[in-house]
mmCIF file of the N, C-alpha and C atoms, coordinates in Angstrom:
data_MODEL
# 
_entry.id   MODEL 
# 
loop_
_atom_site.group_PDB 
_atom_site.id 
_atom_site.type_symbol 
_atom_site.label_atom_id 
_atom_site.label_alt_id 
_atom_site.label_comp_id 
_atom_site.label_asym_id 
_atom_site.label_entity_id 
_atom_site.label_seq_id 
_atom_site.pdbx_PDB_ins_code 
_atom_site.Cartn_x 
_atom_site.Cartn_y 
_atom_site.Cartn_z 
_atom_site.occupancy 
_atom_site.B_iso_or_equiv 
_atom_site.pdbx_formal_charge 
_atom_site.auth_seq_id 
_atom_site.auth_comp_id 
_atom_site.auth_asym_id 
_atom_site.auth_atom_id 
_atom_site.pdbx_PDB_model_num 
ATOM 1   N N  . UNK A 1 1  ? -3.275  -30.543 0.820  1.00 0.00 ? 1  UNK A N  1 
ATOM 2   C CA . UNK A 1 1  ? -3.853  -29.405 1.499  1.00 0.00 ? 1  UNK A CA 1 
ATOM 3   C C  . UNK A 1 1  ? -3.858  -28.188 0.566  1.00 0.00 ? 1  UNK A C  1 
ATOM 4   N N  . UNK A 1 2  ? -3.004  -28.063 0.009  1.00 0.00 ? 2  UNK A N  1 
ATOM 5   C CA . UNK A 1 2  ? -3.104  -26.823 -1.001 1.00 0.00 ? 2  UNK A CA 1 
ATOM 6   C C  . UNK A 1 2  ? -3.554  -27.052 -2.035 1.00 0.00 ? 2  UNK A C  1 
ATOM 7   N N  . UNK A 1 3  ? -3.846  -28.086 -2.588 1.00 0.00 ? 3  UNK A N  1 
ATOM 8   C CA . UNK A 1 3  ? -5.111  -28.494 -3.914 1.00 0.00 ? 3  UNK A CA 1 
ATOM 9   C C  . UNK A 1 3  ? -6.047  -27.698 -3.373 1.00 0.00 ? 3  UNK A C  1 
ATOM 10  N N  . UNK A 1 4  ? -6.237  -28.290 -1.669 1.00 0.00 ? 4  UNK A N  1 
ATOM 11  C CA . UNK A 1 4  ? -8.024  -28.073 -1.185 1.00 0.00 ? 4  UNK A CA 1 
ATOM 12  C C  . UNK A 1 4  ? -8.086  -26.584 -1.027 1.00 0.00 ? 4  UNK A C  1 
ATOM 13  N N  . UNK A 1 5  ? -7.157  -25.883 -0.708 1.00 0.00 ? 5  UNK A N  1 
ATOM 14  C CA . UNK A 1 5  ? -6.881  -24.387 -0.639 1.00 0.00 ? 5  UNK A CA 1 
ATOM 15  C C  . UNK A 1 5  ? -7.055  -23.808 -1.555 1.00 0.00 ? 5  UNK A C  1 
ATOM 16  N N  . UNK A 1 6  ? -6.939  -24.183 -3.034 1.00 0.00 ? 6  UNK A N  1 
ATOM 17  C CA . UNK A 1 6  ? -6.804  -23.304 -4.290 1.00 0.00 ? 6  UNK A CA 1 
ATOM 18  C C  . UNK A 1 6  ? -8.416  -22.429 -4.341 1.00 0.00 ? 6  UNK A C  1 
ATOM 19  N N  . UNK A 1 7  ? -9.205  -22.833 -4.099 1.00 0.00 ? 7  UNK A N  1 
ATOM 20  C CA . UNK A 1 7  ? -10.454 -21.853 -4.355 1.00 0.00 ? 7  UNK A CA 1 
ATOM 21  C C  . UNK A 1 7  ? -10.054 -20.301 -3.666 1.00 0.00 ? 7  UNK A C  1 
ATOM 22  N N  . UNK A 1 8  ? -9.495  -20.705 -2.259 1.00 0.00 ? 8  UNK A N  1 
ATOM 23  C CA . UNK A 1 8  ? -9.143  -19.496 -0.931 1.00 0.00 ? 8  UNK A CA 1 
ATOM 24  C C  . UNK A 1 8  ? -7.984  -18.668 -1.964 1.00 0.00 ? 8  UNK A C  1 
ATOM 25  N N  . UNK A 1 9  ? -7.567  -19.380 -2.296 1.00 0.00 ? 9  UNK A N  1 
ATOM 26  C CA . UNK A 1 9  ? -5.975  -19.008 -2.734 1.00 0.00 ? 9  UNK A CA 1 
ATOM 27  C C  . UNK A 1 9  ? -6.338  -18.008 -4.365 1.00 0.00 ? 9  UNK A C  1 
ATOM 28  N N  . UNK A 1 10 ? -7.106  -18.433 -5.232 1.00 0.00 ? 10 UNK A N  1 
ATOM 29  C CA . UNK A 1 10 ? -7.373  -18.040 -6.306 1.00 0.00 ? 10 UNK A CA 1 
ATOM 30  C C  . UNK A 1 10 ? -8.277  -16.644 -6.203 1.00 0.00 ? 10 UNK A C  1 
ATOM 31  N N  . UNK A 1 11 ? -8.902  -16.776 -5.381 1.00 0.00 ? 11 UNK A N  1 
ATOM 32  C CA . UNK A 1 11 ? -9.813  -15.346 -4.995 1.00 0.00 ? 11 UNK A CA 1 
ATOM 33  C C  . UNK A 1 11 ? -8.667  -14.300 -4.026 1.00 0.00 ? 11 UNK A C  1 
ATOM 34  N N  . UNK A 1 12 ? -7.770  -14.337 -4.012 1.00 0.00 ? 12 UNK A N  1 
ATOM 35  C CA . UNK A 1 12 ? -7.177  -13.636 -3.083 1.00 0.00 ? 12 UNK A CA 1 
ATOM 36  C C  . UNK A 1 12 ? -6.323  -12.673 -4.500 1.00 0.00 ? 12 UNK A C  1 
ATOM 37  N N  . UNK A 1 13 ? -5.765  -11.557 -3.392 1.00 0.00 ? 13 UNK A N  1 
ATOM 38  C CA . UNK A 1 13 ? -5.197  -10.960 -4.631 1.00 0.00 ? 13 UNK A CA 1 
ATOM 39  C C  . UNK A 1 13 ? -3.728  -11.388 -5.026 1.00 0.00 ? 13 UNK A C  1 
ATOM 40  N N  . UNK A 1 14 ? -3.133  -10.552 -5.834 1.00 0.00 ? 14 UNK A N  1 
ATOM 41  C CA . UNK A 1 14 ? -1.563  -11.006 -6.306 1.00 0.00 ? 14 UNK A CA 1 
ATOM 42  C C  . UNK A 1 14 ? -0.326  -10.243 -5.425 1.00 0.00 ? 14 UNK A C  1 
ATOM 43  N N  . UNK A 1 15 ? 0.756   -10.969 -4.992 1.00 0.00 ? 15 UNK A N  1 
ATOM 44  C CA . UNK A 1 15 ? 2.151   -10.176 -4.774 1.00 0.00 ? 15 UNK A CA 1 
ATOM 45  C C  . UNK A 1 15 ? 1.674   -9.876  -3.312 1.00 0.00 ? 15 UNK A C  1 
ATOM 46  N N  . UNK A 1 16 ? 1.833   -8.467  -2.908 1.00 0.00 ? 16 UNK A N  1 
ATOM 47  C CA . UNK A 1 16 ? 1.823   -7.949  -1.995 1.00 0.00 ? 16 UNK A CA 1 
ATOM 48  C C  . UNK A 1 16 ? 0.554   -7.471  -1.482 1.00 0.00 ? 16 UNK A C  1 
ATOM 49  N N  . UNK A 1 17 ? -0.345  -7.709  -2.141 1.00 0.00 ? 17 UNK A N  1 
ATOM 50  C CA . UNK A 1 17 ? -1.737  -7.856  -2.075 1.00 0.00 ? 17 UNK A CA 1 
ATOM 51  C C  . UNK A 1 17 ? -2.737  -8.599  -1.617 1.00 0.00 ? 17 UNK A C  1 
ATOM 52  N N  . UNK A 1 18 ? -1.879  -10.137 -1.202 1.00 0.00 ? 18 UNK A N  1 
ATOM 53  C CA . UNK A 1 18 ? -2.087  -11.358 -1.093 1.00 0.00 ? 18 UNK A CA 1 
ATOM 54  C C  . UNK A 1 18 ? -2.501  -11.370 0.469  1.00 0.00 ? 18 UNK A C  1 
ATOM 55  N N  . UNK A 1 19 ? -3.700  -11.784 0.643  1.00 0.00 ? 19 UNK A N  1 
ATOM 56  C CA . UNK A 1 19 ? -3.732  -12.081 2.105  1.00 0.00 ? 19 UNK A CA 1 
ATOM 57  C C  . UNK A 1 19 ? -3.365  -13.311 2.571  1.00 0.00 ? 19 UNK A C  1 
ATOM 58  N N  . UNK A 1 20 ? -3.381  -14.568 1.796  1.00 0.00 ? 20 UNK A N  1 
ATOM 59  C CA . UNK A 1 20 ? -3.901  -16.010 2.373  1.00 0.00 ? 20 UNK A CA 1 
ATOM 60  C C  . UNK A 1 20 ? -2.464  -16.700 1.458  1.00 0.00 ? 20 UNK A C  1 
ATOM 61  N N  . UNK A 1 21 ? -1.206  -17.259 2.552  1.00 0.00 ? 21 UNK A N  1 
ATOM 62  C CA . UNK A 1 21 ? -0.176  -17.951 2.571  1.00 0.00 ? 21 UNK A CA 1 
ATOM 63  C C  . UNK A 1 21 ? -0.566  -19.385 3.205  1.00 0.00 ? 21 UNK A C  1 
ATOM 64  N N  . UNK A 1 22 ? -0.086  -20.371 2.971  1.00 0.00 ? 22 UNK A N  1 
ATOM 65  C CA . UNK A 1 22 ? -0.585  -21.700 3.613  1.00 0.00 ? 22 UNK A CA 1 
ATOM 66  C C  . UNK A 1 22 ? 0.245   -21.309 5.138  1.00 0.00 ? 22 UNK A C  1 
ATOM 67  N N  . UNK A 1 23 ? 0.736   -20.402 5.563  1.00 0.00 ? 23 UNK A N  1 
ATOM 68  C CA . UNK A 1 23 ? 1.306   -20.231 6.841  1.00 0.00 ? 23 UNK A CA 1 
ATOM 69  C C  . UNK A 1 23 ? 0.392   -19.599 7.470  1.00 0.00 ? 23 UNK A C  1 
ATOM 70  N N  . UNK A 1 24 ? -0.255  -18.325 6.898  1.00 0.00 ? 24 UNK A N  1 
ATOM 71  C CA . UNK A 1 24 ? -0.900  -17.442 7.259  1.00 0.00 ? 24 UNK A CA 1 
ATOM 72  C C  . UNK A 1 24 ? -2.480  -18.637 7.685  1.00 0.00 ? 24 UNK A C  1 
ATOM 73  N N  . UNK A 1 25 ? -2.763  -19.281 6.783  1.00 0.00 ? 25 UNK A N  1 
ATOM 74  C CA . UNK A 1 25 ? -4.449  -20.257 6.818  1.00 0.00 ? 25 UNK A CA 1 
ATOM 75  C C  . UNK A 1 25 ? -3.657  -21.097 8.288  1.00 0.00 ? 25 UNK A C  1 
ATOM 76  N N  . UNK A 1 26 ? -2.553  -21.656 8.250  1.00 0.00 ? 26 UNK A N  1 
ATOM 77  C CA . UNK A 1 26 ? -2.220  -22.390 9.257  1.00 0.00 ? 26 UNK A CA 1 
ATOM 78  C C  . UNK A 1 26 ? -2.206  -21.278 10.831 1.00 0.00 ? 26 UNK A C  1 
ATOM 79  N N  . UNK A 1 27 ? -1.702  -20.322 10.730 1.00 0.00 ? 27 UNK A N  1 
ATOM 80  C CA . UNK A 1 27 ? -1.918  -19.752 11.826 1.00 0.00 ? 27 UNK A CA 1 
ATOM 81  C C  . UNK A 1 27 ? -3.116  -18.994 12.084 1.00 0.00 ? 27 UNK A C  1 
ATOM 82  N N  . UNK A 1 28 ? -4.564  -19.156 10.894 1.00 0.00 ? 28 UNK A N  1 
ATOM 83  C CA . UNK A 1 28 ? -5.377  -18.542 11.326 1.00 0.00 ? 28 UNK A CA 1 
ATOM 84  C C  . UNK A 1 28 ? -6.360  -19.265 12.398 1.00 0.00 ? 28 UNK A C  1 
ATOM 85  N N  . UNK A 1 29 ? -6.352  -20.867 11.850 1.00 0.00 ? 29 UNK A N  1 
ATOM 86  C CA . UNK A 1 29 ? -6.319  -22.070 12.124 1.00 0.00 ? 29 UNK A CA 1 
ATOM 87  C C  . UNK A 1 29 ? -6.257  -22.318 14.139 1.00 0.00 ? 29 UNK A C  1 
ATOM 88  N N  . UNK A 1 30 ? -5.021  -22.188 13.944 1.00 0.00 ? 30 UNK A N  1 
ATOM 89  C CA . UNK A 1 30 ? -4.360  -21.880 15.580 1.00 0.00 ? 30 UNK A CA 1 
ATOM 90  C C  . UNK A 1 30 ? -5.546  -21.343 16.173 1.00 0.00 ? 30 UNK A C  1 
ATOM 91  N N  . UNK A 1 31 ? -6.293  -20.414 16.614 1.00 0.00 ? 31 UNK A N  1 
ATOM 92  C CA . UNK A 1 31 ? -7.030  -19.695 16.863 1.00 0.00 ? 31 UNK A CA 1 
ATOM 93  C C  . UNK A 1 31 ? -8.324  -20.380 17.417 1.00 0.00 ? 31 UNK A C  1 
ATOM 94  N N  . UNK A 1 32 ? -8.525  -21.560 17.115 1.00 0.00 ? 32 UNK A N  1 
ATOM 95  C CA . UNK A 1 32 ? -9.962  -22.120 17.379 1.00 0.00 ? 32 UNK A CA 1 
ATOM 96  C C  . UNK A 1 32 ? -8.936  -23.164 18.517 1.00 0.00 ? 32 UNK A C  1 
ATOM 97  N N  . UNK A 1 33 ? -10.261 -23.102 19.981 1.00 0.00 ? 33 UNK A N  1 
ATOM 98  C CA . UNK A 1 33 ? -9.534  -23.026 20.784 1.00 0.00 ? 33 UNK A CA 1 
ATOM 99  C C  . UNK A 1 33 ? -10.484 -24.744 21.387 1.00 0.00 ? 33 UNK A C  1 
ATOM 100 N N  . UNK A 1 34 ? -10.191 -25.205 21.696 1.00 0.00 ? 34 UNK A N  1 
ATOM 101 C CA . UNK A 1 34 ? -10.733 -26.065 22.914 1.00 0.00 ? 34 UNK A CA 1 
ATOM 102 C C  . UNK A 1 34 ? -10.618 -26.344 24.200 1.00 0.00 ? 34 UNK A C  1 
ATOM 103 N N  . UNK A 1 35 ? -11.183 -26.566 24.920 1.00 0.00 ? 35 UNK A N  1 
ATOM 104 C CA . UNK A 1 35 ? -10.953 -26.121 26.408 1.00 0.00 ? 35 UNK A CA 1 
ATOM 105 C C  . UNK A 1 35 ? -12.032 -26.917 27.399 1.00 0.00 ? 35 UNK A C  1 
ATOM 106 N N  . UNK A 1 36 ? -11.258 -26.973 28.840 1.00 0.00 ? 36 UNK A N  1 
ATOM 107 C CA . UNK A 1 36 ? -12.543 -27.820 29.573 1.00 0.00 ? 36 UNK A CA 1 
ATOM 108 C C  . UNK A 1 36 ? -13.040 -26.764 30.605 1.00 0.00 ? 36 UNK A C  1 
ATOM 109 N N  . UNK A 1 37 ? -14.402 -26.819 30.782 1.00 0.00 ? 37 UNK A N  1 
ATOM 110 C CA . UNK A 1 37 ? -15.138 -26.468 31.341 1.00 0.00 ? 37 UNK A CA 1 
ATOM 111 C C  . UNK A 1 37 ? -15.543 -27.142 32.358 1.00 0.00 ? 37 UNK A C  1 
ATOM 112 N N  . UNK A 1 38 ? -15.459 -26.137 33.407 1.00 0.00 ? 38 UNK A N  1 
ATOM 113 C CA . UNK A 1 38 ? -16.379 -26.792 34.654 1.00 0.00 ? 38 UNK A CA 1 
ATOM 114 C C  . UNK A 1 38 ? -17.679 -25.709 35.408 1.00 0.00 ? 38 UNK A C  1 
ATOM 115 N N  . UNK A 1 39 ? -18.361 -26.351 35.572 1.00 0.00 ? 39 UNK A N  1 
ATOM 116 C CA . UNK A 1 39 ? -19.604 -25.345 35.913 1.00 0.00 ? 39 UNK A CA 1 
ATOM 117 C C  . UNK A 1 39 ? -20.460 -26.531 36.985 1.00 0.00 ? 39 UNK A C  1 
ATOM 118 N N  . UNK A 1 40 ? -20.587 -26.170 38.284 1.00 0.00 ? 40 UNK A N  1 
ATOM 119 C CA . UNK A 1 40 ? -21.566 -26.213 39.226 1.00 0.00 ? 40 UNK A CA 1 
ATOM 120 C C  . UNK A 1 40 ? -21.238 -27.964 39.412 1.00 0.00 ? 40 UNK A C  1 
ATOM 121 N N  . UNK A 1 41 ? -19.420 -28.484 39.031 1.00 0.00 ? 41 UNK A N  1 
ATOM 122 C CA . UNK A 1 41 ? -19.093 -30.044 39.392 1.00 0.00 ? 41 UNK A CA 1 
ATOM 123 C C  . UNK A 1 41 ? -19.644 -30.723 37.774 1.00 0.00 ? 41 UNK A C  1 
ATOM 124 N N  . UNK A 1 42 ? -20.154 -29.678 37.118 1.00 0.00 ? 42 UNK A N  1 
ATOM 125 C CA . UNK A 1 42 ? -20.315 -30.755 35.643 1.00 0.00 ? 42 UNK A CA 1 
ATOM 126 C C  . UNK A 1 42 ? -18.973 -30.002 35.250 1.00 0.00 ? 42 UNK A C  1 
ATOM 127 N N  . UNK A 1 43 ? -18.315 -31.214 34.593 1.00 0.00 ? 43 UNK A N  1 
ATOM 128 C CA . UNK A 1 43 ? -16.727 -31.079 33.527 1.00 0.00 ? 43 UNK A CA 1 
ATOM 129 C C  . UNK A 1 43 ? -17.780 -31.402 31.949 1.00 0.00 ? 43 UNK A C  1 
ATOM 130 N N  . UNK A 1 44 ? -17.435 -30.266 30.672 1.00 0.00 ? 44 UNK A N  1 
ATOM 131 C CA . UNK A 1 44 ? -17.431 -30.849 29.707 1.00 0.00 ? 44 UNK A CA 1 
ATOM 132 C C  . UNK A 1 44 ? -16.578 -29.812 28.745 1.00 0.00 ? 44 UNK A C  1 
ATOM 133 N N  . UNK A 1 45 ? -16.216 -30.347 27.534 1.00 0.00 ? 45 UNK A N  1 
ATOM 134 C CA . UNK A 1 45 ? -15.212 -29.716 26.713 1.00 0.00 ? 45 UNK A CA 1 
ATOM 135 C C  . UNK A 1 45 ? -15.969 -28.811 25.665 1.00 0.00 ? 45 UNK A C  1 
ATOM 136 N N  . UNK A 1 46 ? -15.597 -27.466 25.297 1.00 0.00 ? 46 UNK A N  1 
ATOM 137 C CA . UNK A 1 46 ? -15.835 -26.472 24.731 1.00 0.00 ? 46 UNK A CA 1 
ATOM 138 C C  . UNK A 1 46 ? -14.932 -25.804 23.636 1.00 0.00 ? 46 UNK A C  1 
ATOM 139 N N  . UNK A 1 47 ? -15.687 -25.815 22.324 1.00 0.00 ? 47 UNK A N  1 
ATOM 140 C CA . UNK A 1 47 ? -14.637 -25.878 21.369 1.00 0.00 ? 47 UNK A CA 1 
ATOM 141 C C  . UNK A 1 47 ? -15.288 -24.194 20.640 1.00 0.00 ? 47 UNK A C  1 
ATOM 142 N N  . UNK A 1 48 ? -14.496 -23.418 20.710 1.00 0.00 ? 48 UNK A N  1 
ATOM 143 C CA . UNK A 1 48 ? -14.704 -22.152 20.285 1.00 0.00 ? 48 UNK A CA 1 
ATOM 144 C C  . UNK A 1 48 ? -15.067 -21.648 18.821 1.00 0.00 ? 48 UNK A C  1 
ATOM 145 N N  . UNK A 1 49 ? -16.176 -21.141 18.959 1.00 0.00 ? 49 UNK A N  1 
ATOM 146 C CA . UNK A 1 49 ? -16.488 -21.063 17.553 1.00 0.00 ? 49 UNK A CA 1 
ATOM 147 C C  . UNK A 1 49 ? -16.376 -20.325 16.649 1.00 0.00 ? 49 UNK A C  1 
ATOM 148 N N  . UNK A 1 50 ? -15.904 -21.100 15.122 1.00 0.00 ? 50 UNK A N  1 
ATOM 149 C CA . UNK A 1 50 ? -14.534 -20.753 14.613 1.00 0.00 ? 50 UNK A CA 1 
ATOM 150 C C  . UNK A 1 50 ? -15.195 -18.779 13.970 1.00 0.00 ? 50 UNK A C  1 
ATOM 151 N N  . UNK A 1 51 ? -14.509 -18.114 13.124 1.00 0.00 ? 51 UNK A N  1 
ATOM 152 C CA . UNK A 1 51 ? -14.886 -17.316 12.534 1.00 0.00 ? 51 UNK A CA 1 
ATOM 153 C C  . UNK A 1 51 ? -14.988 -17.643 11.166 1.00 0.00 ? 51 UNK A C  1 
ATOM 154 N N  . UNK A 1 52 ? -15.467 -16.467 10.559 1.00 0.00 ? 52 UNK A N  1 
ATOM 155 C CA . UNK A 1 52 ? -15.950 -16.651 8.815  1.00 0.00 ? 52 UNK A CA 1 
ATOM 156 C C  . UNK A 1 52 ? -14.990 -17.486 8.239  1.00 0.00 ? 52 UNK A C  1 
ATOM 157 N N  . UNK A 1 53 ? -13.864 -16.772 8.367  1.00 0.00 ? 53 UNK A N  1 
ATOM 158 C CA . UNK A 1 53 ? -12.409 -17.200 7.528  1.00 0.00 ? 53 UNK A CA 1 
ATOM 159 C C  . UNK A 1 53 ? -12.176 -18.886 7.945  1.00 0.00 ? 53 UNK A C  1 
ATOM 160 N N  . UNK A 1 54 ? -11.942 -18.986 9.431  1.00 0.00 ? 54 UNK A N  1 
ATOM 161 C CA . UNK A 1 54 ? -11.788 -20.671 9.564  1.00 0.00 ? 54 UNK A CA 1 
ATOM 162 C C  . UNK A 1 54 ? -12.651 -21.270 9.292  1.00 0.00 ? 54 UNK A C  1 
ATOM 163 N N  . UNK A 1 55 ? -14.071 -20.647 9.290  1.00 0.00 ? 55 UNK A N  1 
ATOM 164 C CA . UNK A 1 55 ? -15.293 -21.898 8.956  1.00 0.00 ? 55 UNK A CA 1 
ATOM 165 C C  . UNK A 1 55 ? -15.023 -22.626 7.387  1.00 0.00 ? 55 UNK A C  1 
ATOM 166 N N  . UNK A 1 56 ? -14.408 -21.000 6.444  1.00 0.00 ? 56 UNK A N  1 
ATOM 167 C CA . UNK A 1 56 ? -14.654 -21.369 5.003  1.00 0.00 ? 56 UNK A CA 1 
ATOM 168 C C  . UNK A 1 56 ? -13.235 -22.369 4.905  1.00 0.00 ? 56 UNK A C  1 
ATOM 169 N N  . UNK A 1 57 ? -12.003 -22.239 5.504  1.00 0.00 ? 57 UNK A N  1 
ATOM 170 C CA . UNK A 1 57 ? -10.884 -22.690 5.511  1.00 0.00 ? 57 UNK A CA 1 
ATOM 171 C C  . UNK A 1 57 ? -11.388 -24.052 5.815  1.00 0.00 ? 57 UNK A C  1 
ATOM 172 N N  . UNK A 1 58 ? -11.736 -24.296 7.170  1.00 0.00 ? 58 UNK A N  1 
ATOM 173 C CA . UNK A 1 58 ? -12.263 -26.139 7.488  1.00 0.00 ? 58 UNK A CA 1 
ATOM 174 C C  . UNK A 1 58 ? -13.464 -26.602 6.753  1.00 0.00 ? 58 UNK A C  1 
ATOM 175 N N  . UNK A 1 59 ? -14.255 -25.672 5.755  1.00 0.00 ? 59 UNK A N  1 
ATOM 176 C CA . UNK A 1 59 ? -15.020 -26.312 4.674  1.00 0.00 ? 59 UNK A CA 1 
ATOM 177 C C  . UNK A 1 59 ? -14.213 -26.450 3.741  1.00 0.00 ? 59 UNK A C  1 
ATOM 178 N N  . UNK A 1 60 ? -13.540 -25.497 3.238  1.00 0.00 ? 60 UNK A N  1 
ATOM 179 C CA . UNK A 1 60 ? -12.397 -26.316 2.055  1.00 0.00 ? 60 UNK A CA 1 
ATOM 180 C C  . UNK A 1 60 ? -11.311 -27.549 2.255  1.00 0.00 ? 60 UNK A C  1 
ATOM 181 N N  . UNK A 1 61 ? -10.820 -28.047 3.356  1.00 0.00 ? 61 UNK A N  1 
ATOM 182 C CA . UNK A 1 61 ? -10.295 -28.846 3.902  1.00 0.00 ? 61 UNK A CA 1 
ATOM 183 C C  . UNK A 1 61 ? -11.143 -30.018 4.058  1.00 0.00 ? 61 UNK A C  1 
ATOM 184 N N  . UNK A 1 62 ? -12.301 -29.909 3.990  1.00 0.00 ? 62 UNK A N  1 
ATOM 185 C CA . UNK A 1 62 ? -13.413 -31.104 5.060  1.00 0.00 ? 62 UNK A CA 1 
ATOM 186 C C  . UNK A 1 62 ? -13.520 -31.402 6.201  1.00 0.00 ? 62 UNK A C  1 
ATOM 187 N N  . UNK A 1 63 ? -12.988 -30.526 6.849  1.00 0.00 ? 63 UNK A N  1 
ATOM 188 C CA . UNK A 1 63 ? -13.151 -30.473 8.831  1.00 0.00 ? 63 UNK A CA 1 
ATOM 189 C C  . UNK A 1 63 ? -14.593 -30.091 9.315  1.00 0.00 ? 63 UNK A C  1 
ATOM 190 N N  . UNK A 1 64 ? -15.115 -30.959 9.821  1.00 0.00 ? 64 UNK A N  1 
ATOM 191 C CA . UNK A 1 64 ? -16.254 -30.414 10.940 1.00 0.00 ? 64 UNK A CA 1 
ATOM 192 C C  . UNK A 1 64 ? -16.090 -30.756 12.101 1.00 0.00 ? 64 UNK A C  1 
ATOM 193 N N  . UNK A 1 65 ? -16.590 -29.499 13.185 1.00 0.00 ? 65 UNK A N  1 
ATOM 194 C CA . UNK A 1 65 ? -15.878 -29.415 14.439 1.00 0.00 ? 65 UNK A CA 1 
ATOM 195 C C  . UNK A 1 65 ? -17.584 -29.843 15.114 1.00 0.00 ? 65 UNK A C  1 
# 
């Protein structure tokens, strides 16, 4: 996972500057939600759609939702 991270990781800045920790990508992660829906007796499942940061995070990983 952090091989696939190094692009995220290399563009970020240094030290205290740093936005992107493999804790921090893991809890940004958290955030994309799935859920069931019901509307008018139809049930179907609804998966929230992700933002900039998780889209580029589950393209560096190889996740498609």
């Amino acid at each position: 996972m952090r091989q696939r991270m190094q692009p995220l990781f290399e563009k970020d800045g240094k030290g205290k500057e740093r936005q992107w920790t493999m804790e921090n990508v893991i809890e940004n992660l958290r955030g994309i939600r799935k859920q069931q829906v019901s509307v008018g007796g139809v049930r179907f499942e609804q998966i929230s759609q992700p933002t900039e940061q998780q889209q580029e995070i589950m393209n560096l990983l190889g996740i498609k939702v």
